[in-house]
C-alpha positions in Angstrom: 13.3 29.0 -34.5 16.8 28.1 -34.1 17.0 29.4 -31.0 14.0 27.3 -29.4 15.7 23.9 -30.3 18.6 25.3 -28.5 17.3 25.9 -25.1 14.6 22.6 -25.5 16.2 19.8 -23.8 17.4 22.5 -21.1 13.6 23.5 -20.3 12.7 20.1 -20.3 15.6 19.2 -18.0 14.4 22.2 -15.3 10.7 20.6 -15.5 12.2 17.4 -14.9 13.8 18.7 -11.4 10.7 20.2 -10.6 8.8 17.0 -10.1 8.9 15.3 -6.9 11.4 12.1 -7.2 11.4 10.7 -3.0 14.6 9.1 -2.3 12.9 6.3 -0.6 9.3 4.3 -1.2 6.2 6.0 0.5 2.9 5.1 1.1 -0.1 6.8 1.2 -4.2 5.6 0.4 -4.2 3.2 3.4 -7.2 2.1 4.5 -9.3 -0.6 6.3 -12.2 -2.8 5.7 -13.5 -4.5 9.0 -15.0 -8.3 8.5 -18.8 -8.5 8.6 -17.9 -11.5 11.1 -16.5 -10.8 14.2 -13.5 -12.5 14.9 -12.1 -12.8 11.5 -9.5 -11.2 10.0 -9.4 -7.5 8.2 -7.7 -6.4 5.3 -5.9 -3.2 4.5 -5.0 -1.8 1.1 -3.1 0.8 0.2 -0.1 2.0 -2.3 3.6 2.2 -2.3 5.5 4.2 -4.7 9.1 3.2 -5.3 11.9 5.6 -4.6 15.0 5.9 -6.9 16.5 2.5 -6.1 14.6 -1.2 -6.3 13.1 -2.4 -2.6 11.0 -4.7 -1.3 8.5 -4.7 1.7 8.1 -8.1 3.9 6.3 -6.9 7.3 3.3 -4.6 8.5 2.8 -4.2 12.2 -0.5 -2.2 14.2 -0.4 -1.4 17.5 -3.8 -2.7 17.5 -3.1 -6.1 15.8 -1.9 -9.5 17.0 -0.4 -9.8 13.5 -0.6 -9.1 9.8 0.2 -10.6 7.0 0.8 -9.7 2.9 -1.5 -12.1 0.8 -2.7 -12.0 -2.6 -6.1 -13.0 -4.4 -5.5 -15.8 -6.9 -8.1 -16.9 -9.5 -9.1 -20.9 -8.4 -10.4 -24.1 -9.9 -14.0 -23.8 -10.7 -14.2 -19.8 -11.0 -13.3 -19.5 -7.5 -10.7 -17.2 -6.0 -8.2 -18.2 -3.3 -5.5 -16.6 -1.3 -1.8 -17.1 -1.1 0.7 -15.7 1.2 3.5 -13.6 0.4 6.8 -13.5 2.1 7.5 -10.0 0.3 6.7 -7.9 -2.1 9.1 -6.0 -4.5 8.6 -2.3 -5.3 10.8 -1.4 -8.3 12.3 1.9 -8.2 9.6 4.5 -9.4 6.9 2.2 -9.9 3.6 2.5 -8.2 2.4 -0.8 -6.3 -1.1 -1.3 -5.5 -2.9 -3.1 -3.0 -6.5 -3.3 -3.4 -9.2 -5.4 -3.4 -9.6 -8.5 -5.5 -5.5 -8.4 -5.9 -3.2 -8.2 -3.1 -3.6 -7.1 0.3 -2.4 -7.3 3.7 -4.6 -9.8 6.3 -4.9 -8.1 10.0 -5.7 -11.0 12.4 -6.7 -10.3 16.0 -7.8 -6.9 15.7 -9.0 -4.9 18.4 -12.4 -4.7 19.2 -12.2 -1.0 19.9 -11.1 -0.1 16.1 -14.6 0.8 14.8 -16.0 2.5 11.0 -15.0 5.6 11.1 -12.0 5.5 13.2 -8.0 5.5 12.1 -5.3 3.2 12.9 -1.6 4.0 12.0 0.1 1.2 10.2 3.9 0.7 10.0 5.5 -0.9 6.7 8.9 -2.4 7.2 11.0 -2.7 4.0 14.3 -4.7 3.2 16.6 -1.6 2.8 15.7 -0.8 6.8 12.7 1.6 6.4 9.9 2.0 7.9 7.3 4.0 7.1 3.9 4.9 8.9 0.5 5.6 7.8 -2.9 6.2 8.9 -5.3 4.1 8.1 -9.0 5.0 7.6 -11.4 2.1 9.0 -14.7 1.0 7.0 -17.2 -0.9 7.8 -17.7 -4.4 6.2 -20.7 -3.1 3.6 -19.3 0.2 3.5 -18.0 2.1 0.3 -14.0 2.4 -0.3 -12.7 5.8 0.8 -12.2 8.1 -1.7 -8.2 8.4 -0.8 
């Protein structure tokens, strides 16, 4: 029994280097939902994971966008819900950041009219420390289900 206390913490320490720890933020899950009115602006979600320092993202940019902006859902007067903009949004070291429906998101304004359901665009995140990072987006349709990411 002695023996197993011994080499604990040293078989919990080789587990520990097993798991994947990024140096730097990623994201992954992005995806789009088109607006059921032409014209008006589409939102993308998706998550960022922290890396092993503190960060912060401030820009998204599509190829296929005029521009796009980070917003968040706010609960308003009377039970109904508003936006506000954000100028950045901080991703602590190791923590996972969502954005999702009903909470933050990102607003994609002028969008092409050739980005249909179905399709992909490729989104790049810019983040304080100088990153940027790119992902593929999956395009819904405005009644259509989430993807299952």
């Amino acid at each position: 029994m002695r023996s197993f206390y011994a080499f604990a913490p040293l078989a919990a320490l080789a587990l520990s280097a097993c798991q994947p720890q990024s140096a730097e933020v990623y994201v992954d899950k992005s995806w789009v939902r088109l607006n059921a009115v032409s014209g008006q602006p589409a939102a993308a979600y998706f998550r960022l994971t922290g890396g092993q320092t503190d960060d912060s993202m401030f820009a998204i940019h599509a190829d296929q966008a005029i521009k796009i902006e980070l917003h968040e859902t706010m609960a308003g007067m009377n039970g109904m819900s508003g936006m506000k903009p954000l100028d950045s949004v901080k991703i602590p070291a190791r923590a996972k950041v969502m954005f999702q429906p009903g909470g933050m998101h990102a607003m994609i304004f002028g969008l092409d009219s050739s980005v249909q359901p179905g399709s992909n665009i490729t989104l790049t995140y810019v983040f304080k420390s100088g990153l940027r990072l790119q992902d593929s987006a999956v395009v819904v349709g405005a009644g259509d289900p989430a993807p299952k990411l």
